[in-house]
N, C-alpha and C positions, 0 to 999 in steps of 0.2 A: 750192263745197262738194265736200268728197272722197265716194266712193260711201259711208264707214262714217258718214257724218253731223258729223262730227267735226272739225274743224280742225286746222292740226297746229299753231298757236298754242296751243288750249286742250288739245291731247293732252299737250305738252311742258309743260305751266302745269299740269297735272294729276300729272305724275311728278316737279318739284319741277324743281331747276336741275339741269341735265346737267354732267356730271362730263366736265370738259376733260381730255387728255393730262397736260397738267403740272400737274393738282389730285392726282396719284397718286404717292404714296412710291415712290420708289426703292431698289434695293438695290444697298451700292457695288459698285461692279464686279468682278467675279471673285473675289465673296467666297465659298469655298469651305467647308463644314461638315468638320471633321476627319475624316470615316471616308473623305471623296473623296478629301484627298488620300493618304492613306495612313499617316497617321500615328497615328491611333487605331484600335483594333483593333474592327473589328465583331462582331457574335455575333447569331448567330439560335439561338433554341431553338425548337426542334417536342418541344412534352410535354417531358416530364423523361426522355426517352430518346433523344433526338437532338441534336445541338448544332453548327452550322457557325462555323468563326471564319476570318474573313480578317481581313490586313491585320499578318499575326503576321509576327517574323523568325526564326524557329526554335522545334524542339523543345528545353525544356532535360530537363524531367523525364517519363517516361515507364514507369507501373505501371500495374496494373489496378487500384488505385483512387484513384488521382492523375496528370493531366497537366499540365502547367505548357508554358504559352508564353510566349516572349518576343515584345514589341512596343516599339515606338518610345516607348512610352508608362510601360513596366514589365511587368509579368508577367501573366500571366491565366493561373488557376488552376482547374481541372476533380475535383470531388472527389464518389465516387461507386464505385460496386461494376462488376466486371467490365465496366472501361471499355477502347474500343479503336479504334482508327483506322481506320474503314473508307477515308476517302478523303481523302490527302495530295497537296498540289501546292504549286509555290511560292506562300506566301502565303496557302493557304484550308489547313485541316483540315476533317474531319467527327468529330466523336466521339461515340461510340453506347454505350451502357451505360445502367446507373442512374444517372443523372445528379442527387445530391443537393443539392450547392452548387457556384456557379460564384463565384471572386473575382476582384476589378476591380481594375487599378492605380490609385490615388487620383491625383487630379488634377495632384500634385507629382510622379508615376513612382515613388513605392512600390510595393517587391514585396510581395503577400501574403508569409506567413509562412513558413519553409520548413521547419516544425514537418508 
């Protein structure tokens, strides 16, 4: 008998049948979610006053109360009062303002509207 009184027959007969290595789904291989590889543009927002986007390929539009980027994906659109770029690098912005609406490229790469 083990010191806890228990066997480890009736321990594992107690938790049901043990879960083998190849009882567990796998994921195929190097299957990567879109914002990894770069092809879909990410976006974080903090509040409706901060907004980070990677994964964009340029500025096209640029106002204080509209920015528009371009992505691999179509356009992502920043719509809001005395907005402004605090921090540009290849690939990530930050944009800081009143941030009222953000729009998405639909799944087919439509641009928001350029109304």
């Amino acid at each position: 008998m083990r010191p806890s009184g228990i066997s480890r027959r009736a321990r594992d007969a107690a938790h049901g049948p043990r879960s083998t290595r190849h009882d567990r789904p796998y994921p195929p291989a190097l299957e990567w979610t879109e914002d990894m590889t770069g092809r879909c543009p990410r976006i974080t927002a903090v509040g409706g006053h901060s907004l980070l986007v990677e994964n964009h390929t340029g500025i096209a539009v640029f106002t204080e109360s509209r920015i528009v980027l371009d992505s691999r994906m179509g356009r992502v659109c920043a719509l809001g009062r005395g907005l402004s770029l605090s921090c540009a690098r290849a690939g990530a912005v930050i944009i800081r303002g009143d941030i009222q609406r953000i729009e998405l490229p639909c799944r087919g790469g439509d641009a928001p509207d350029e109304g």
